[in-house]
C-alpha positions in Angstrom: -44.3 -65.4 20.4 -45.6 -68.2 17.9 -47.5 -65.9 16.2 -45.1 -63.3 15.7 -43.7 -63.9 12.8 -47.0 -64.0 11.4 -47.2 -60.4 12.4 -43.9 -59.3 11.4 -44.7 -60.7 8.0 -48.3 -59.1 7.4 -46.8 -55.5 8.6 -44.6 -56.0 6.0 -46.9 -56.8 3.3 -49.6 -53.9 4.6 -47.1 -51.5 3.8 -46.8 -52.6 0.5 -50.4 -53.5 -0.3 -52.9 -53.8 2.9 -56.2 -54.6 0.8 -54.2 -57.6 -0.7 -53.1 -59.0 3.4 -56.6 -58.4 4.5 -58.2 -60.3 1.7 -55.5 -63.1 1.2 -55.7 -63.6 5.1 -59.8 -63.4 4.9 -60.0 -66.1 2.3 -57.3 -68.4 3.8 -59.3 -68.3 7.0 -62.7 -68.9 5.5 -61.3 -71.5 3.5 -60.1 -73.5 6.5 -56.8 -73.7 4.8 -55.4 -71.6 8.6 -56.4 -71.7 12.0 -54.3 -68.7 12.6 -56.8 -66.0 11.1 -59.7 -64.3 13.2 -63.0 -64.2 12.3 -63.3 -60.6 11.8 -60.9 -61.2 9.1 -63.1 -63.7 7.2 -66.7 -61.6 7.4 -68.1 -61.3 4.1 -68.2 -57.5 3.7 -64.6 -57.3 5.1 -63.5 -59.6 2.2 -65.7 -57.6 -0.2 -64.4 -54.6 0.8 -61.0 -55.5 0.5 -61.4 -56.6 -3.0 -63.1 -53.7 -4.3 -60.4 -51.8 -2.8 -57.6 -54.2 -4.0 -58.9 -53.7 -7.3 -58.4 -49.9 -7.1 -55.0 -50.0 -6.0 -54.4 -52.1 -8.4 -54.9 -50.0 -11.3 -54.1 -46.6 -9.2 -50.7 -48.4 -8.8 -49.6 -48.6 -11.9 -49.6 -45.2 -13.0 -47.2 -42.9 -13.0 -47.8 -39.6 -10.5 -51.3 -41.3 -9.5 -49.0 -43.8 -7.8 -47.5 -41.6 -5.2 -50.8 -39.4 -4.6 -52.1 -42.9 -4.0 -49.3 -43.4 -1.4 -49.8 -40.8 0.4 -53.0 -40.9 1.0 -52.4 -44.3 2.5 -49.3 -43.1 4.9 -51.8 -43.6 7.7 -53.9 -46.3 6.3 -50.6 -48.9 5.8 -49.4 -48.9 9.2 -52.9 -48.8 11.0 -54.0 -52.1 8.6 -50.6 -53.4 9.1 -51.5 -52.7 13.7 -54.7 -53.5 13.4 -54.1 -57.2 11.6 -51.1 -57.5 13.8 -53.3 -57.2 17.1 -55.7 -59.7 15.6 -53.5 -62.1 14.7 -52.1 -61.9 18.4 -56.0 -62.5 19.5 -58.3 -60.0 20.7 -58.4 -59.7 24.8 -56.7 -56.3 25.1 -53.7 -57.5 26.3 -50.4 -56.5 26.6 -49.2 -58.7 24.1 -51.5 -57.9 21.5 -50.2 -54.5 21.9 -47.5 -55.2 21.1 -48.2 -57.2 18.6 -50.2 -54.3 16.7 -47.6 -52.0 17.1 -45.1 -54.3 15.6 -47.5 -54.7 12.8 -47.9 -50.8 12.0 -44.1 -49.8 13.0 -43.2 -52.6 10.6 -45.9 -51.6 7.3 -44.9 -48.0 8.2 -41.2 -48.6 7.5 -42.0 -50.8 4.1 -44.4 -48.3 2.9 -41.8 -45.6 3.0 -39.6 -48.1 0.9 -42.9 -48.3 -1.8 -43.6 -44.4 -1.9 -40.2 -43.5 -1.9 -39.4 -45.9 -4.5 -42.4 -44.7 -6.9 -40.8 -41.1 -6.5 -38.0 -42.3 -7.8 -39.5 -44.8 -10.6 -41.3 -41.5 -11.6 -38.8 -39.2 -12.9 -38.8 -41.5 -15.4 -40.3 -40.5 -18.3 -41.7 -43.9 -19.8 -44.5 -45.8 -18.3 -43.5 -49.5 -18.2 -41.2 -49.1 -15.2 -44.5 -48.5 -12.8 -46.2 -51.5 -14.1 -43.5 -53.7 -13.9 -42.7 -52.7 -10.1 -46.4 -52.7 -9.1 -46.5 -55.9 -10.4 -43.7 -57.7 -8.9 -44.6 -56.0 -5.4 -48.5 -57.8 -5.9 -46.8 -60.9 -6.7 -43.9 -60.4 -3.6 -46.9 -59.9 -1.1 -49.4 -62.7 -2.6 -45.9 -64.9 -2.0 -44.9 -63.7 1.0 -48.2 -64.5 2.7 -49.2 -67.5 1.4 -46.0 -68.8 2.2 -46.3 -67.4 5.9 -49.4 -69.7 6.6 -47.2 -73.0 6.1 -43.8 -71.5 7.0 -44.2 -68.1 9.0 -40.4 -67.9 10.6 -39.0 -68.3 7.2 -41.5 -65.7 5.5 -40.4 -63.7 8.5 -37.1 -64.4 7.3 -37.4 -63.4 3.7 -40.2 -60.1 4.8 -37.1 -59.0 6.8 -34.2 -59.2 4.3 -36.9 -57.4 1.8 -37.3 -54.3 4.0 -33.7 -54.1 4.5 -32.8 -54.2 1.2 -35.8 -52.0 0.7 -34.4 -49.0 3.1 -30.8 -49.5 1.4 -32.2 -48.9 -2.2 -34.4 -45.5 -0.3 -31.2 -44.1 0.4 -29.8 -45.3 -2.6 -32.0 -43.4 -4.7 -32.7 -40.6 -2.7 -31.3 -38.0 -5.0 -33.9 -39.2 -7.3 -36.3 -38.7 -4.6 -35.6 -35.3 -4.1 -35.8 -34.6 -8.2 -38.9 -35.9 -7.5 -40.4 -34.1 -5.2 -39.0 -30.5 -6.7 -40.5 -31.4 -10.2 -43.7 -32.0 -8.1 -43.1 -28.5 -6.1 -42.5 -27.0 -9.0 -45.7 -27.8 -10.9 -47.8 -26.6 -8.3 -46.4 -23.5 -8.1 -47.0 -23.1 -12.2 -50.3 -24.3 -11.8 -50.8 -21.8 -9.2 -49.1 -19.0 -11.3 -51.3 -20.0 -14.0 -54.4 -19.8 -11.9 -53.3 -16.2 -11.0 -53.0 -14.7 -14.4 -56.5 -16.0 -15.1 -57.7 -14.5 -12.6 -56.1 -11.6 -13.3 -57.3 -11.8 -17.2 -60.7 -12.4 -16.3 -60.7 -8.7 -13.8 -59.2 -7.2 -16.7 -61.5 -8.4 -19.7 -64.9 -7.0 -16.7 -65.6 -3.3 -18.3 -65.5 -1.0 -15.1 -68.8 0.8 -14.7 
């Protein structure tokens, strides 16, 4: 139970950015500046990993339509990051309650990574740029925040991570007509690209002189 918050507020913060949790977590562990953080988490290659990857989310992030392919791709990697540094957090025996713990984790970076790829689809009917940058910003500085601030004060990150993800769902449901725009422009360019690929294909059989 002591740790829970802990775990509550890292799901959170996977779904938003799990490369950023793993490494923030790593360094505060192999700092000594926590107790709280397994040794897993503070391995060299795991913290070099994570900032090579951080590093390409962080410029995959902030551009529009490479954004949400970005996001999907990382619909299964979120909320098993989000399990995963849940259950170590918890400890590593097996038990029940680190179970639990992981499936808090990934139930909770599941629902807040909806709330990030939803919200991208609707940042991106936009036609202008900035918008992307500005949000992928302020969501790197929300969960470099969040989690420091959860190593000296975990129930009121916990707190704060919780009144994020439900204002989070609100503005999803908020903008889902947006959403949907969205996701029919997308539909709708694959079908031209696929339309396009067809009458090239159909040129090329054409221009071949028949023998």
């Amino acid at each position: 139970m002591s740790v829970l918050p802990l775990v509550f507020t890292s799901g959170w913060a996977s779904g938003i950015n799990a490369y950023a949790v793993v490494l923030l977590l790593g360094v505060f562990g192999a700092t000594g500046l926590t107790d709280e953080v397994p040794a897993s988490l503070q391995r060299t290659d795991v913290l070099i990993v994570a900032g090579v990857l951080f590093l390409c989310e962080a410029v995959a992030d902030k551009i529009p339509y490479v954004d949400s392919v970005w996001d999907a791709v990382h619909t299964v990697i979120r909320p098993v990051a989000g399990a995963v540094v849940g259950a170590l957090l918890a400890g590593q025996s097996g038990s029940l309650s680190d179970l639990a713990a992981g499936a808090i984790g990934g139930s909770t970076a599941l629902a807040s990574h909806f709330v990030k790829a939803g919200t991208r689809m609707a940042v991106n009917t936009s036609p202008e740029p900035f918008s992307n940058i500005v949000l992928s910003g302020a969501e790197d500085l929300g969960v470099a925040g969040i989690v420091t601030f959860a190593m000296f004060n975990p129930q009121a990150a916990a707190v704060i991570a919780a009144v994020l993800l439900a204002a989070g769902l609100a503005i999803l449901v908020f903008l889902w007509s947006r959403i949907r725009r969205f996701l029919r422009r997308r539909a709708q360019h694959r079908e031209e690209k696929r339309l396009a690929a067809q009458e090239r294909e159909a040129a090329a059989r054409a221009a071949v002189p028949p023998r």
